[in-house]
MMTF fields as JSON, N, C-alpha, C and O atoms, coordinates in Angstrom:
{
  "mmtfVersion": "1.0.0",
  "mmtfProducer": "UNKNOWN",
  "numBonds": 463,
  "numAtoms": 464,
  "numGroups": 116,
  "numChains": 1,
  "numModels": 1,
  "chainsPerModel": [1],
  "groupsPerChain": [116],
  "chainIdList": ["A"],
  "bondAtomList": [4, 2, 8, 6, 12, 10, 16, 14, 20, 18, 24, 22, 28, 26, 32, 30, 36, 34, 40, 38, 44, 42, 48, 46, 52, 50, 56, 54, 60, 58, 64, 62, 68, 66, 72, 70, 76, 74, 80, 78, 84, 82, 88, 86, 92, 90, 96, 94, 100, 98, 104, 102, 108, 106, 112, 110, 116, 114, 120, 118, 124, 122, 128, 126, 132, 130, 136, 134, 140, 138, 144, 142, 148, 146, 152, 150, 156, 154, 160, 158, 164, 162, 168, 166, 172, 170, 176, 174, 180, 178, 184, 182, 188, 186, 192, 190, 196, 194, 200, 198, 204, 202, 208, 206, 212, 210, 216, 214, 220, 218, 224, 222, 228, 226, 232, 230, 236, 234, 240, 238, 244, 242, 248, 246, 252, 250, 256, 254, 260, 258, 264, 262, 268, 266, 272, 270, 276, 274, 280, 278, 284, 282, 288, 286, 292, 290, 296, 294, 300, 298, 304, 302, 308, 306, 312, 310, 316, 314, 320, 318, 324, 322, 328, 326, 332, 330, 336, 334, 340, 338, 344, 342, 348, 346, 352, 350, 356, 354, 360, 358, 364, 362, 368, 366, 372, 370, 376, 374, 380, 378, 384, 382, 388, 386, 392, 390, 396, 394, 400, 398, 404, 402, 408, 406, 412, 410, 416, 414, 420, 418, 424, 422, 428, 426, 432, 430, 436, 434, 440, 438, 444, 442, 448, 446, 452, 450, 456, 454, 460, 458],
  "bondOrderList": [1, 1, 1, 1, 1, 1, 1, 1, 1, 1, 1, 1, 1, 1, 1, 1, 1, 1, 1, 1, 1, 1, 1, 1, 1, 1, 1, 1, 1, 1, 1, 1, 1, 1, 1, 1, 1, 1, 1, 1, 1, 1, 1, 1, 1, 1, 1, 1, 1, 1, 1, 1, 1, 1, 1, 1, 1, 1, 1, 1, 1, 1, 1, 1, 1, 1, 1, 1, 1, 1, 1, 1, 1, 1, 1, 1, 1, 1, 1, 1, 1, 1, 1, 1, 1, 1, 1, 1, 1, 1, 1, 1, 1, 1, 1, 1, 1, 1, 1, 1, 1, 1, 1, 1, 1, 1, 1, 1, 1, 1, 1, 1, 1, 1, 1],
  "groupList": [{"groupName": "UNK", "atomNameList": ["N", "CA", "C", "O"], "elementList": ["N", "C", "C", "O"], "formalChargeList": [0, 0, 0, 0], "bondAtomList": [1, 0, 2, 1, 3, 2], "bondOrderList": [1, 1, 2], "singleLetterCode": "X", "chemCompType": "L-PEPTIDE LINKING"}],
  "groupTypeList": [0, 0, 0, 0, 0, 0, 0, 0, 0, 0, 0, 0, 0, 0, 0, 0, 0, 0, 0, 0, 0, 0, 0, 0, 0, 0, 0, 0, 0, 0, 0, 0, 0, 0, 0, 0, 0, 0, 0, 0, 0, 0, 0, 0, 0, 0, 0, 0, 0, 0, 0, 0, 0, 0, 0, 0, 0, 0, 0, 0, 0, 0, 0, 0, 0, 0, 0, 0, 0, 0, 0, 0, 0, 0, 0, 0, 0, 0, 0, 0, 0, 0, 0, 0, 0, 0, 0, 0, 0, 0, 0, 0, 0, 0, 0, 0, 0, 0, 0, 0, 0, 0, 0, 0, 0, 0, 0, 0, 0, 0, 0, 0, 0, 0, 0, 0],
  "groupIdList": [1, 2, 3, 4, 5, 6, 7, 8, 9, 10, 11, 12, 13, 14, 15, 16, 17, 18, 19, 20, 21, 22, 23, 24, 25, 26, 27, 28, 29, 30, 31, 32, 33, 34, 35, 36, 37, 38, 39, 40, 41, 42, 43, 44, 45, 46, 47, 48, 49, 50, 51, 52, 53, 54, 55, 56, 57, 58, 59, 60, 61, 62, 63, 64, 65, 66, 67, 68, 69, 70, 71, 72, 73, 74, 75, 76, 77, 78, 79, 80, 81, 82, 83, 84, 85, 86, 87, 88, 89, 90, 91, 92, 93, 94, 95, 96, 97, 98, 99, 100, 101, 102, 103, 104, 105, 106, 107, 108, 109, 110, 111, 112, 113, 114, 115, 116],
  "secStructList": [7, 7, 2, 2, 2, 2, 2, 2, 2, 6, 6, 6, 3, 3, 3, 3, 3, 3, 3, 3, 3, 3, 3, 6, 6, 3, 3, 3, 3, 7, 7, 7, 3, 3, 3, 3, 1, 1, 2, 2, 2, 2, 2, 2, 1, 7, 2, 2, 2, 2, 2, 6, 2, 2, 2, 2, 2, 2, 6, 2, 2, 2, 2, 2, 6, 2, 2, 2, 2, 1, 7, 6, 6, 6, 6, 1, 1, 1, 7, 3, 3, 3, 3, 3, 3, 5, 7, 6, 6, 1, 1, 1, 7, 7, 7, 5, 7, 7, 3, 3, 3, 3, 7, 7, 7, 7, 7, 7, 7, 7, 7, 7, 7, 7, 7, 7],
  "xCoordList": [-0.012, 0.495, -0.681, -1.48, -0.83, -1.881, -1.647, -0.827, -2.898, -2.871, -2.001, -1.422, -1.749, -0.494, 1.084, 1.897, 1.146, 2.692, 2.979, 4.064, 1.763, 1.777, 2.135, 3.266, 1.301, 1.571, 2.871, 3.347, 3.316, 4.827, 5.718, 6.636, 5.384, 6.447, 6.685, 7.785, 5.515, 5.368, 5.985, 6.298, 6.026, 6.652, 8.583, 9.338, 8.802, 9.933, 10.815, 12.028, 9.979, 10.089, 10.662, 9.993, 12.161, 12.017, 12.234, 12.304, 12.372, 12.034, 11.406, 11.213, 10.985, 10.734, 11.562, 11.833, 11.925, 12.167, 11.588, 11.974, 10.859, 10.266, 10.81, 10.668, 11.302, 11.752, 10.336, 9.515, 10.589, 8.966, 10.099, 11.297, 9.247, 9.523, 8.184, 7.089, 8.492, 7.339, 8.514, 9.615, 7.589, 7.597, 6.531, 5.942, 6.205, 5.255, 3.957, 3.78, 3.473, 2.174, 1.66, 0.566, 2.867, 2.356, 3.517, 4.698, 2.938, 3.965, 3.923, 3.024, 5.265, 5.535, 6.006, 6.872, 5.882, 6.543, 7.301, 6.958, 8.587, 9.901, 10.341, 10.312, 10.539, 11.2, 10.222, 9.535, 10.094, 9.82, 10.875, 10.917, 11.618, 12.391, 12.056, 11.788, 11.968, 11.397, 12.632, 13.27, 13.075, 14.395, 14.342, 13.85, 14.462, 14.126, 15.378, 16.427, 14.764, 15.553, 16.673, 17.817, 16.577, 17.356, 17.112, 16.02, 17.962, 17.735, 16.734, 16.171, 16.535, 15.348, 14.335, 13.25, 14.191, 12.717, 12.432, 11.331, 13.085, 13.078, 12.364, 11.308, 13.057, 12.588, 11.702, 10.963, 10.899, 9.837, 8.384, 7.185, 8.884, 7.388, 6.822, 7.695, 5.38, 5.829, 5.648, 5.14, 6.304, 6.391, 5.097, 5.044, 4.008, 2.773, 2.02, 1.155, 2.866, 2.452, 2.741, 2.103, 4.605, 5.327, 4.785, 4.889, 4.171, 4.238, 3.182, 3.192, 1.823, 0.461, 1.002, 0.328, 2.267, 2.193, 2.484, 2.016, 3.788, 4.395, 3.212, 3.461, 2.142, 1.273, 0.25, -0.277, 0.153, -0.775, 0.116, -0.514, 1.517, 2.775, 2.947, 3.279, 2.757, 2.547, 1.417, 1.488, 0.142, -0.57, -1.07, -1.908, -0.507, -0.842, 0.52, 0.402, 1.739, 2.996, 2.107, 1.644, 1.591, 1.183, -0.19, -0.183, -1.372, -2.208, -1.925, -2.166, -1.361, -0.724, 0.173, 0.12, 1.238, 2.382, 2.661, 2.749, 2.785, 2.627, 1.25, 1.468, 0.298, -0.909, -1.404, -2.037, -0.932, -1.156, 0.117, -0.111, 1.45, 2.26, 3.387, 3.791, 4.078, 4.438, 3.625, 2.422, 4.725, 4.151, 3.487, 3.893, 2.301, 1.324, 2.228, 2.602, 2.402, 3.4, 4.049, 3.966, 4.872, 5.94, 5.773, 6.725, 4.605, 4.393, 4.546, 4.942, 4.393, 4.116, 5.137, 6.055, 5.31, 6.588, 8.045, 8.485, 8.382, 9.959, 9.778, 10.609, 8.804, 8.583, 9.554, 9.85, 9.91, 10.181, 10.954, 10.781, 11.748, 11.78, 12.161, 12.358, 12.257, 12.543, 12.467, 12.479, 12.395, 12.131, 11.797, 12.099, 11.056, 10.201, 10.994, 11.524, 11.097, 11.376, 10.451, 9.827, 10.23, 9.216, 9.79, 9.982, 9.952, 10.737, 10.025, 9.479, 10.096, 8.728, 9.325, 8.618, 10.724, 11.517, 10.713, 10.89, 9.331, 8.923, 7.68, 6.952, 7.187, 5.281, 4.282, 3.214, 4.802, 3.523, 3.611, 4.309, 2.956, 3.288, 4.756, 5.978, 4.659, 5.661, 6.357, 6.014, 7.564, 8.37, 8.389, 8.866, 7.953, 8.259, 9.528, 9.541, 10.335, 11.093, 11.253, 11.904, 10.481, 11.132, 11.923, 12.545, 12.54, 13.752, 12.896, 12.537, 12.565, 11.919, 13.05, 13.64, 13.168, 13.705, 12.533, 11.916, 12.722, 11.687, 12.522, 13.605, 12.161, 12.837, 12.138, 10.914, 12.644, 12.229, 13.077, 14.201, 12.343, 12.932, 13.462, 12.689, 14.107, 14.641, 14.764, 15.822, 13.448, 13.76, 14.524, 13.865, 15.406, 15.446, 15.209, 15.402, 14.957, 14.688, 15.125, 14.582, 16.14, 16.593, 15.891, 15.651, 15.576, 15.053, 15.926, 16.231, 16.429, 17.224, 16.67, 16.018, 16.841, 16.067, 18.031, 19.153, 17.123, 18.716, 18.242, 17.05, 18.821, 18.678, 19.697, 20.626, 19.614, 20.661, 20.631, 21.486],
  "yCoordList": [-16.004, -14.823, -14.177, -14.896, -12.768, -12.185, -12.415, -13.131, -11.348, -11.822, -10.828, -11.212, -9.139, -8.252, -8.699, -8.331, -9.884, -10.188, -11.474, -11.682, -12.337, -13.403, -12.685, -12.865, -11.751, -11.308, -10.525, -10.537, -9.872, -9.326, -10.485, -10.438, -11.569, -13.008, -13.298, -13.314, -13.467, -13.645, -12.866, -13.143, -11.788, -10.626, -10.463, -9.543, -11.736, -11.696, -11.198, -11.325, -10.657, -9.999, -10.816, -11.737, -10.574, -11.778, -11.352, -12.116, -9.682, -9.433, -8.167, -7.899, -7.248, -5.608, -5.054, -5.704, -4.109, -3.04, -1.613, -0.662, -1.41, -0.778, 0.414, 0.208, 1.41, 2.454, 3.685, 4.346, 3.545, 5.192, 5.791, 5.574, 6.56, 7.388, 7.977, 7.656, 9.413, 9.51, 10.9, 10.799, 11.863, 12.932, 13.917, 13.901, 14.665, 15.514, 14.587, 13.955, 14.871, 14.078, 13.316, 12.756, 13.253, 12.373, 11.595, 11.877, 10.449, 9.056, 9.141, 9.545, 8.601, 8.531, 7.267, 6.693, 6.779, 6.222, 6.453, 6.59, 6.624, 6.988, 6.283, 7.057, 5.657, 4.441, 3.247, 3.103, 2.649, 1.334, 1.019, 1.71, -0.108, -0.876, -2.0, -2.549, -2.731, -4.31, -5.093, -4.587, -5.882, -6.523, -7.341, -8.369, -7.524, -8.183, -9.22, -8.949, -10.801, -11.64, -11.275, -11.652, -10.89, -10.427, -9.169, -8.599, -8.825, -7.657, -7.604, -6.54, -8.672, -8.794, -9.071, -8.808, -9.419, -9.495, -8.198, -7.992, -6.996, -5.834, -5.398, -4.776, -5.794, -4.977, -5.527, -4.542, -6.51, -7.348, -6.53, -6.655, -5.903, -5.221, -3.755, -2.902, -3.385, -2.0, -1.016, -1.152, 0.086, 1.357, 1.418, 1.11, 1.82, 1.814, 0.539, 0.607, -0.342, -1.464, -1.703, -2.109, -1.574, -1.697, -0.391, -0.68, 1.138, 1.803, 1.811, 2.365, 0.805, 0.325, -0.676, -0.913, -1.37, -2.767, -2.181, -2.546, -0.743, -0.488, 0.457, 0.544, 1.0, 1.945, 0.744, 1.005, -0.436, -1.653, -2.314, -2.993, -2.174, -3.11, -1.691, -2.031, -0.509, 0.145, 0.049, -0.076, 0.046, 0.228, -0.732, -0.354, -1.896, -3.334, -3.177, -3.383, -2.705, -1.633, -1.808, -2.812, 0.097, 0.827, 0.058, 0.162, -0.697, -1.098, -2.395, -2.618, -3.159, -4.545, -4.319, -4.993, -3.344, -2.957, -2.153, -2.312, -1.238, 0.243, 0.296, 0.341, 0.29, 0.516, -0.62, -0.397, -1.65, -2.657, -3.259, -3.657, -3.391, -4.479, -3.362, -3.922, -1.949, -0.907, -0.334, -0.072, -0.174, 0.449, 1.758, 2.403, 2.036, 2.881, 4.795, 5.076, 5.732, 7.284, 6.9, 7.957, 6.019, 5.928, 7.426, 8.171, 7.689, 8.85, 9.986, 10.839, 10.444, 11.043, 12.1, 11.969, 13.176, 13.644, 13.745, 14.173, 13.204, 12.688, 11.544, 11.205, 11.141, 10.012, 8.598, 8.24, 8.052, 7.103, 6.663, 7.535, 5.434, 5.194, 3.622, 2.893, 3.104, 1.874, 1.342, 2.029, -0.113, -0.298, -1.933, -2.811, -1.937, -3.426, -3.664, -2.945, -5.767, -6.455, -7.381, -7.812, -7.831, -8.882, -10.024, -9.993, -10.839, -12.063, -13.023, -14.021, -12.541, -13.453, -14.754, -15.56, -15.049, -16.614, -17.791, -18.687, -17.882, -18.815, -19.202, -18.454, -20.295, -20.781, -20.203, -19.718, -20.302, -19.882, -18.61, -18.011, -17.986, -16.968, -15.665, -15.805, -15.536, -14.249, -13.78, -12.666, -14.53, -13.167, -12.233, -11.675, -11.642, -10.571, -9.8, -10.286, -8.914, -8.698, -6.969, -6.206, -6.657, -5.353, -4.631, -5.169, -3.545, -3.204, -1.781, -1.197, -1.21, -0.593, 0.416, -0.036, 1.675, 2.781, 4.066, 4.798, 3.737, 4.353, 5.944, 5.834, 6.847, 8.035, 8.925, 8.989, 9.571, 10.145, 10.771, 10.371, 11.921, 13.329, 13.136, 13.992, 12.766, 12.78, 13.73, 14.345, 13.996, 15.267, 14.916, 14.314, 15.227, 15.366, 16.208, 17.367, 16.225, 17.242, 17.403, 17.219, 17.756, 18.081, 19.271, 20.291, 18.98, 19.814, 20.258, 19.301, 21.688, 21.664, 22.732, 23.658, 22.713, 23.719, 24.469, 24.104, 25.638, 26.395, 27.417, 27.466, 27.929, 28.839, 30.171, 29.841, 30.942, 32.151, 33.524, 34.403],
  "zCoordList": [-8.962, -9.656, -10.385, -10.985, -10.356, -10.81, -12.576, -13.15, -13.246, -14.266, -14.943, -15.959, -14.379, -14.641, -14.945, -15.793, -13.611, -13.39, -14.361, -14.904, -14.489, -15.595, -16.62, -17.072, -17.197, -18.225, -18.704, -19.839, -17.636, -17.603, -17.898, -18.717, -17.157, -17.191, -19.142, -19.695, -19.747, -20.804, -21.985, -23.143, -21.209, -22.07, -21.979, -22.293, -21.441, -20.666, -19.526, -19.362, -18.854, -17.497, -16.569, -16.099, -16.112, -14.781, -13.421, -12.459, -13.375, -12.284, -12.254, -13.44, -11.564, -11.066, -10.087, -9.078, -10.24, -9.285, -8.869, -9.549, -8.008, -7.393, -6.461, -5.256, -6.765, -5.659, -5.053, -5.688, -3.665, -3.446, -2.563, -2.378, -2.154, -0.923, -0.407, -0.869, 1.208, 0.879, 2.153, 2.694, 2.109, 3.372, 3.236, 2.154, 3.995, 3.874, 4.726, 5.768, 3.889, 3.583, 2.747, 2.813, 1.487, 0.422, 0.153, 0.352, -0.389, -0.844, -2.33, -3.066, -2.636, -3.736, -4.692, -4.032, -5.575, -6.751, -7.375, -8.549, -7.099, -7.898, -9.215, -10.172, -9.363, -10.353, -10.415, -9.404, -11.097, -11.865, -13.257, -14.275, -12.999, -13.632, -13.63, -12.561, -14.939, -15.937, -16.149, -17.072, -15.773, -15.715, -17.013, -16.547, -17.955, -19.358, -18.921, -18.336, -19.538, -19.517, -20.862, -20.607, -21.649, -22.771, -23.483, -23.473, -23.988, -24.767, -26.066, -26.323, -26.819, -27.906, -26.885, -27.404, -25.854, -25.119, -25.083, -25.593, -24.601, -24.323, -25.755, -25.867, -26.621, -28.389, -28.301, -28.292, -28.2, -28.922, -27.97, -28.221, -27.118, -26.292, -26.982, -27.144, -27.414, -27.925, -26.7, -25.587, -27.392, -26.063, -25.336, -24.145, -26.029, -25.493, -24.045, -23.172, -24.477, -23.5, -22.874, -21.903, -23.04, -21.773, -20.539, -19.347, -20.978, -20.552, -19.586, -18.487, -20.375, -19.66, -18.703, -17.701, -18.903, -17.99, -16.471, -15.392, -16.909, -15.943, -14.795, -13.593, -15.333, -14.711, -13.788, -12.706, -14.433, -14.113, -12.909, -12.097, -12.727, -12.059, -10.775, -9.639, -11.0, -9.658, -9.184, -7.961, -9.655, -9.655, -8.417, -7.598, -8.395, -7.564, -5.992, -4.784, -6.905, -5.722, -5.069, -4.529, -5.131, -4.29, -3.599, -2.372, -4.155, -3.08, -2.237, -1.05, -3.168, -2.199, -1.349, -0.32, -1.49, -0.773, 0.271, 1.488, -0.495, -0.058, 0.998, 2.209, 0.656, 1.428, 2.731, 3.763, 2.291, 3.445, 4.191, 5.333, 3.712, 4.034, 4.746, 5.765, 4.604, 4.718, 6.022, 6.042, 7.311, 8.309, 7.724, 6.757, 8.567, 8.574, 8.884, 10.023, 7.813, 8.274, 7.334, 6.709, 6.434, 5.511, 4.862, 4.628, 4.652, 3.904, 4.525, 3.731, 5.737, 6.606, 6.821, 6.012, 7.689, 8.634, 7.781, 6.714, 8.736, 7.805, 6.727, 5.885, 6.886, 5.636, 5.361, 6.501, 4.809, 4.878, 3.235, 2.383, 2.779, 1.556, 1.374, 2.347, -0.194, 0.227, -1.63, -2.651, -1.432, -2.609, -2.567, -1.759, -3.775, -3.932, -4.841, -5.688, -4.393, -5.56, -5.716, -4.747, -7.021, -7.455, -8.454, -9.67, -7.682, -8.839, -9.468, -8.996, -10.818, -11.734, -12.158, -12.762, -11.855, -12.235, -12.217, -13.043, -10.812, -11.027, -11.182, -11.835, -10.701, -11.943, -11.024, -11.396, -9.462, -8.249, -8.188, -9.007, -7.259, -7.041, -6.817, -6.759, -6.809, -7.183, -6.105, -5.708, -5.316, -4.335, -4.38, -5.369, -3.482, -3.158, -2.068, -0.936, -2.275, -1.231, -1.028, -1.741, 0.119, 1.04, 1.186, 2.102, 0.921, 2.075, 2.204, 1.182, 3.667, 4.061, 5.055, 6.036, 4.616, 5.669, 5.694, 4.92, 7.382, 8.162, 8.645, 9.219, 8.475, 8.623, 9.997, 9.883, 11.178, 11.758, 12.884, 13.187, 13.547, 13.906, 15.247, 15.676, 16.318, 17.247, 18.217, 18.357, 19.164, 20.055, 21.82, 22.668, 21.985, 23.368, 24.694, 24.326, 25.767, 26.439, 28.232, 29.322, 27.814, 29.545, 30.007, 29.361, 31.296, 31.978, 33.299, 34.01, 33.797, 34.964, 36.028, 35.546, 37.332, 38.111, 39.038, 39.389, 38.949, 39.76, 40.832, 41.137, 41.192, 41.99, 41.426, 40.689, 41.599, 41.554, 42.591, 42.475]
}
């Protein structure tokens, strides 16, 4: 476990949620959500840090994820969307889990010859 997600763990974090998307040409980061094991874990973080943890917790998203593990166009065309989970419950490394929708344009093409 890196030293971001350790440190989230500590802060009482026990999981992430991660939503992107992407069309055009550019990908996106929609949401980031901190799953606090309790509600005083939540109080005990200040705004400022939680706000650094969460910019530091896409930040690893988007290059561990997004950039390598995420078919290659997510961003692209019709683009794509999805969302990361990261489960900090335990001491090793950190699950991770996927759900990946791949979006795209469907052309067909009959061709017919006639006479008249």
């Amino acid at each position: 476990m890196n030293k971001t997600l350790r440190r989230a763990k500590q802060f009482g974090i026990l999981s992430i949620d991660v939503d992107y998307s992407g069309e055009g040409d550019s990908g996106a980061i929609d949401y980031t959500k901190l799953n606090y094991a309790t509600v005083d874990a939540k109080k005990k973080i200040q705004p400022e840090l939680e706000k650094a943890l969460l910019n530091e917790i896409e930040d690893i998203v988007w290059d561990e994820i997004l950039e390598s593990k995420i078919p290659s166009g997510w961003e692209c065309d019709s683009g794509g969307s999805g969302n990361v989970t990261i489960d900090l419950r335990g001491d090793e490394k950190a699950p991770v889990s996927i759900v990946h929708n791949a979006n795209y344009t469907e052309t067909t093409t009959s061709e017919y010859s006639m006479k008249l």
